[in-house]
C-alpha positions as CSV (number, residue, x, y, z in Angstrom):
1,X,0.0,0.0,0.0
2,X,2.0,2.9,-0.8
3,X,2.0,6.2,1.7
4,X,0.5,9.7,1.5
5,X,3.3,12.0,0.5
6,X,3.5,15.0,1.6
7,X,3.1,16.1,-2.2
8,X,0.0,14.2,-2.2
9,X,-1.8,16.0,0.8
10,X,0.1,19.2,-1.1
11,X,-1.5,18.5,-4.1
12,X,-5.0,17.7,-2.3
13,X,-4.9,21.1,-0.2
14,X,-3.7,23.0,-4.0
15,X,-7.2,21.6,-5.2
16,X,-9.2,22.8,-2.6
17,X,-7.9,26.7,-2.7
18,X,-8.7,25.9,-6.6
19,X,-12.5,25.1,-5.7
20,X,-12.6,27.5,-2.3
21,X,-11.5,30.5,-4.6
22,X,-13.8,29.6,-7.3
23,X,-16.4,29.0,-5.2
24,X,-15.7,32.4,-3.3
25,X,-16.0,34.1,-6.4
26,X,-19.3,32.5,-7.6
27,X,-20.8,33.9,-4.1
28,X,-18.9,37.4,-4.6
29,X,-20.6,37.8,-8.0
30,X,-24.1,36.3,-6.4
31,X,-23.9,38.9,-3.6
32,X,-23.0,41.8,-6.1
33,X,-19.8,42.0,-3.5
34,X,-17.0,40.8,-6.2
35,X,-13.8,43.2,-6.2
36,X,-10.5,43.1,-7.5
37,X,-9.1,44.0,-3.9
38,X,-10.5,41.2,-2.0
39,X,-9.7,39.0,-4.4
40,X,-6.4,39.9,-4.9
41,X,-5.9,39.7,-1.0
42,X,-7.4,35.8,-0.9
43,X,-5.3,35.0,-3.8
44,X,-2.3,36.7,-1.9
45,X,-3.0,34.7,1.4
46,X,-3.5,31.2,-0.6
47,X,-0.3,32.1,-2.6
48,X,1.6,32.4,1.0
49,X,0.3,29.4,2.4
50,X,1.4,27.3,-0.9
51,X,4.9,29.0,0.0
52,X,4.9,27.8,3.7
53,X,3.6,24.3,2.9
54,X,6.3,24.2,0.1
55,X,9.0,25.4,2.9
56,X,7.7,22.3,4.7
57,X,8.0,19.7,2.0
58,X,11.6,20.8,1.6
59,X,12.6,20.4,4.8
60,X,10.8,16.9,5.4
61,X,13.6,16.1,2.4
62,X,16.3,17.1,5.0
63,X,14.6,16.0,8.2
64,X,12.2,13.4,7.4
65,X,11.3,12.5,11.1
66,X,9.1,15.9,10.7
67,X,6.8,14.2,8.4
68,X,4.2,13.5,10.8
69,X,4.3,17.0,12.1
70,X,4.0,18.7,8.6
71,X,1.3,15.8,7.4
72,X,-0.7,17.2,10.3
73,X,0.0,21.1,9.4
74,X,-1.5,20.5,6.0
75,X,-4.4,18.3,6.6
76,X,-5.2,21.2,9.1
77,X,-5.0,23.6,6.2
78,X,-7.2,20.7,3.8
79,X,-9.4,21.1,6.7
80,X,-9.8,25.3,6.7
81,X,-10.5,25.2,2.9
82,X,-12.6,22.4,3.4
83,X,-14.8,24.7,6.0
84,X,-14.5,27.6,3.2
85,X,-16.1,25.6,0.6
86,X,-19.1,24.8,2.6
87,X,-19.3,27.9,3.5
88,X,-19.4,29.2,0.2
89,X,-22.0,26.1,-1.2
90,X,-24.6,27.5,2.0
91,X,-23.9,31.0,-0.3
92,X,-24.5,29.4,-3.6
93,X,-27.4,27.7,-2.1
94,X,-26.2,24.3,-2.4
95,X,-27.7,21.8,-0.4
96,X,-25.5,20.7,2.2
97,X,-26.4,18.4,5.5
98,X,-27.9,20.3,8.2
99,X,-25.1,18.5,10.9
100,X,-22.7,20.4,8.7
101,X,-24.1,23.6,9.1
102,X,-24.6,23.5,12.8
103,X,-21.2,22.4,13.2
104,X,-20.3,25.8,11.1
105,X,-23.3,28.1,13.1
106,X,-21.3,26.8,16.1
107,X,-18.0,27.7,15.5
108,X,-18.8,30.7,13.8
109,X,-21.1,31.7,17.3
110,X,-18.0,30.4,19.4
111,X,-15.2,32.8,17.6
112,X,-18.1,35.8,17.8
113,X,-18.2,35.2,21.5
114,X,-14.3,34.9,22.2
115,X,-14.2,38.0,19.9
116,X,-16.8,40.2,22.1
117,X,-14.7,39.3,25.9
């Protein structure tokens, strides 16, 4: 059975900016809220994170025993865009599961409360 590379997971996490910022755009445009500026700025942040993820990937070739520390980073980062996209289907007015948006109405409610102490 062969392993997930960290290239793999890379690769994975590249595909999901692809679809978040597609599907960020799509609800923009919906919204009548589409501007150059913030999406310059998410393509700037995604662009950075590629960059720290590729730092990562070349130092697991110097120091593999990191693997399962940088495996972990960018599953975490799968995991954000992941969140984005459903985000952004609830926007489009996808159906999505209603576990899956009480898990976001919760988190979102959670960060709004830490925010207002």
């Amino acid at each position: 059975m062969e392993q997930i590379t960290l290239e793999n997971l890379f690769l994975v996490f590249f595909g999901a900016i692809t679809i978040d910022f597609i599907t960020g755009v799509l609800v923009s445009a919906k919204n009548g809220r589409l501007k150059s500026r913030t999406c310059s700025n998410g393509m700037f942040r995604s662009i950075g994170e590629c960059i720290v993820l590729g730092i990562f990937i070349g130092i697991s070739t110097i120091m593999p025993n990191f693997n399962m520390i940088f495996s972990t980073f960018i599953c975490g980062f799968i995991f954000k865009e992941g969140l984005s996209i459903i985000e952004n289907l609830i926007g489009l007015d996808v159906w999505i599961p209603d576990s899956l948006k009480k898990m976001l109405e919760v988190g979102i409610n959670k960060l709004e409360n830490m925010e207002g102490k």
